[in-house]
N, C-alpha and C positions, 0 to 999 in steps of 0.2 A: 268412068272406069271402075269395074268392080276390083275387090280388093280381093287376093286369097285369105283364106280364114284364117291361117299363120299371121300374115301383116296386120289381119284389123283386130288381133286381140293383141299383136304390138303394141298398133295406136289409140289403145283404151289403157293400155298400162301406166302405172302412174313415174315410169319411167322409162325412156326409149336410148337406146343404142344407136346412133347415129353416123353417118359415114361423109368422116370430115374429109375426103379426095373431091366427093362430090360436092359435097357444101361451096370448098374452095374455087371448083371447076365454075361451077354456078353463078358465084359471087361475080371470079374475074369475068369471066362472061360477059355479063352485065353491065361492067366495068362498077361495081360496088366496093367501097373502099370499107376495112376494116371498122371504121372510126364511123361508119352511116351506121352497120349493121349493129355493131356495140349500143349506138344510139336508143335505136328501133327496140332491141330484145331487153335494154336493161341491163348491160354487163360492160366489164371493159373489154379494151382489143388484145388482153394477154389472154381474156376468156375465151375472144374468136379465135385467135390463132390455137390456141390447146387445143377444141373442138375441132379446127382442122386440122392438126397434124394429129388428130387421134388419141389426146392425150386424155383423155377422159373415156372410161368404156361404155357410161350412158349418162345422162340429163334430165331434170326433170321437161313431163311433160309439156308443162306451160312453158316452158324458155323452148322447148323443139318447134311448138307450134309459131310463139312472136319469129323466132329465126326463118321458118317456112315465110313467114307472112314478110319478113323482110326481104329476102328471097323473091319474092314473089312466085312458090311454085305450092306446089302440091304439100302435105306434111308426109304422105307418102313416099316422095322422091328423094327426101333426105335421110329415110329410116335404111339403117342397116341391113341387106338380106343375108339374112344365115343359109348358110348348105344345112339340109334338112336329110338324114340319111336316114332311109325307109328302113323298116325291121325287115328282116327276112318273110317270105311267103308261110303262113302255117299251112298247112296240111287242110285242105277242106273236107268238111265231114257233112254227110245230106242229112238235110234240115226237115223236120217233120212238116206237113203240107199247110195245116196252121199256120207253122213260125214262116215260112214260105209266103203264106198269104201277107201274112201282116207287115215284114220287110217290104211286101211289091208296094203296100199300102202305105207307111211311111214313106218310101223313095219316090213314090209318085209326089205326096205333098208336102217333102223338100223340095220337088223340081218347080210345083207350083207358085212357090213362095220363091224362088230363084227366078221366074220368070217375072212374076208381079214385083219383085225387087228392081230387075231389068228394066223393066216397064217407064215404071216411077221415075229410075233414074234418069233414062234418054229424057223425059218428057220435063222434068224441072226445065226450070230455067237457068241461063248460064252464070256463072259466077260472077257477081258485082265489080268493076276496078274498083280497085283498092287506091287511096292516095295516105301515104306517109310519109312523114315530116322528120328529117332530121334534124337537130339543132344542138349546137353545142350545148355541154351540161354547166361550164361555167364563163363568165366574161366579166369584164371592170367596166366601169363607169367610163364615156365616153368613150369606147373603144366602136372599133365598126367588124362585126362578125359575119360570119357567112350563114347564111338558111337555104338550106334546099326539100323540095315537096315531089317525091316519085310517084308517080300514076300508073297503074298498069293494069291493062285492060284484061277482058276476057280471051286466051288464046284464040288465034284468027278473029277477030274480031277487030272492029272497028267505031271508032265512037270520039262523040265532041263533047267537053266538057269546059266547064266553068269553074275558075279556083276562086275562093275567095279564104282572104288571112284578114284575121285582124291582131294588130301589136297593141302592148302594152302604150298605155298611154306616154306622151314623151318618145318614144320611138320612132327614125324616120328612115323612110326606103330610100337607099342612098344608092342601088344600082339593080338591074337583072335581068334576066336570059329567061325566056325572052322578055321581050320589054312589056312594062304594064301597059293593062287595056286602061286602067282606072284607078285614079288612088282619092280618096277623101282630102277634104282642105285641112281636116284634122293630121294628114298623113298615118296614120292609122291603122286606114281602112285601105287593101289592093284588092286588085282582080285582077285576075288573067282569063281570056276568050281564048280558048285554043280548037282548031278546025277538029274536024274528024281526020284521024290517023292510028295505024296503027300499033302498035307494039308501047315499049315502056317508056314511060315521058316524063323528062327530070325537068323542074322549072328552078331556077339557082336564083335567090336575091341576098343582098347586101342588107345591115340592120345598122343604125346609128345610135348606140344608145347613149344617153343624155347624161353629161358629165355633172349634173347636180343630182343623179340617181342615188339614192340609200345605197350602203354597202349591206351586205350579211342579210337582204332582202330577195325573195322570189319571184321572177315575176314570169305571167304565163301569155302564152302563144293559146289563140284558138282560129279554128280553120274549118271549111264545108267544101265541098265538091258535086257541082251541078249537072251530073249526067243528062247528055240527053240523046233519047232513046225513041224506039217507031211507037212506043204506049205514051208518050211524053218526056218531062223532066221529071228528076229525082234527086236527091238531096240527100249525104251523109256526110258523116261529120269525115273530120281529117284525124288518121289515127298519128304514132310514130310515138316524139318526143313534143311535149311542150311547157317543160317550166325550165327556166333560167337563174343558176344562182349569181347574185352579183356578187362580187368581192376584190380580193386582191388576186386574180387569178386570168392568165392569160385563156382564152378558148380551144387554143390548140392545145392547152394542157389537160386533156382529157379526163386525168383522174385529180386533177386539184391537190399537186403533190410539191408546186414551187419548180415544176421542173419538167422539160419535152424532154422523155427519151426519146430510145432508136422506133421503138413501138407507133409512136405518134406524131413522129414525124412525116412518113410517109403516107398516112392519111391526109395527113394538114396538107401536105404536097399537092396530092392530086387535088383536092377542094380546091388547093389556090390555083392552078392549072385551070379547071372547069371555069372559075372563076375571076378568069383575067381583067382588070379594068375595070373592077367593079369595088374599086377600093382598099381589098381585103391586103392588108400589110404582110408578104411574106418576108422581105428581111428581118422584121423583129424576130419573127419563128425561128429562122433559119439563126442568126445572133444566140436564141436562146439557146437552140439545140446544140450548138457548138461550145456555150461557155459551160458553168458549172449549176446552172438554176436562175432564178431572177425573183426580183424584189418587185413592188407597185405601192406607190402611193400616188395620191388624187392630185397633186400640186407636179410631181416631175416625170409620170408615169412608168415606164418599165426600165428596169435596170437591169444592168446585166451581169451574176458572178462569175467572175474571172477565177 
């Protein structure tokens, strides 16, 4: 789709105006919870909700495009269109047969380079699925967290692809939608086979992390995705989130504050919904978010202030 020249000198500005009705439309759509996309872009969920109720009049750049890419749409369908009100008509005045000539000559090859622009365009190839990764930003030792990995194809399009995750060492797959095709003896190493289908494709697993883990240490998620396609198979890495801070900090607690607001609650909600049975502890969240914060240490785990 070509852009009008209004939008695409929008989307080269080193910052964009964005239209958070749509954002949100999009999101719920999708059914994307606050707490993925916060993930994905690098921000927290007071940043996406501002952005959607419009609370910022533009953004940089680079945070419009990670939000498109969260999204999974276009960087053009999130940009703001302005009403653009035309000057009045001047008065035309006849143009000497030169200046005549050479206008015909210019408009001829802008239309040329409109056309070869056209051209180019239809004839690329279609846009890669994307696979990204949410994860929460912080978790405790011994705790069992949620990871989910979103796929999303080329519109109308159809395609089968291969996940593969690997965890930190010491971590183990303790549950996931759908079920692994294959996991290392190390526990490690997963994959998922998934057929060809279409549209956006969320894969949700469970993580065990190992109650003799370091506190105040990071540790990282890394991930590929094996398209495969009528030229063969292909191979990209897994974009999203993938480092983990460990500490005294529950996961639901998005910003590492000792404490679930009203904000982060209902992210944590819907993960634990998507994610029934697959270990993930919603009473403790639901405990936290009612008391007044919570405490952790490695001997009696989470506590609750009253």
């Amino acid at each position: 789709m070509e852009l009008e020249p209004e939008k695409s000198d929008r989307l080269s500005a080193p910052y964009l105006s964005i239209d958070g009705a749509v954002i949100r439309n999009v999101r719920e759509t999708k059914k994307l919870t606050q707490l993925y996309v916060a993930s994905v872009v690098g921000v927290t969920t007071d940043t996406i909700s501002r952005w959607e109720n419009n609370r910022y009049p533009s953004i940089k750049r680079d945070n419009a495009e990670k939000l498109a890419t969260a999204l999974g749409v276009e960087l053009s369908e999130i940009i703001k269109v302005e009403e653009v009100i035309e000057p009045e008509e001047a008065v035309a005045s006849p143009l000497p047969v030169r200046s005549a000539r050479r206008l015909f000559i210019y408009g001829f090859a802008a239309l040329l380079l409109v056309f070869v622009a056209v051209f180019l365009f239809v004839r690329r190839p279609a846009r890669a699925p994307s696979a990204v990764r949410w994860l929460p930003r912080y978790a405790a030792p011994g705790e069992i967290i949620p990871v989910q990995v979103k796929v999303t194809p080329p519109r109308g399009s159809s395609i089968g692809f291969i996940l593969k995750e690997k965890l930190p060492e010491g971590f183990k797959v303790v549950g996931s939608l759908p079920a692994t095709s294959s996991v290392e003896s190390s526990g490690s190493g997963i994959k998922w086979l998934i057929p060809e289908g279409k549209g956006p494709f969320t894969i949700s697993y469970s993580v065990q992390i190992p109650a003799s883990a370091p506190v105040n240490r990071t540790r990282q998620l890394g991930g590929e995705i094996v398209l495969h396609e009528d030229e063969g198979n292909r191979t990209e890495a897994v974009g999203g989130a993938d480092r983990l801070q460990l500490g005294a900090y529950h996961w639901a607690d998005a910003n590492g504050d000792g404490r679930i607001d009203d904000d982060e609650i209902m992210p944590a909600y819907y993960i634990c919904e998507e994610m029934k049975n697959l270990g993930v502890d919603w009473k403790t969240i639901e405990a936290i978010w009612s008391g007044k914060g919570y405490s952790w240490d490695p001997h009696g785990g989470y506590t609750v202030k009253k």
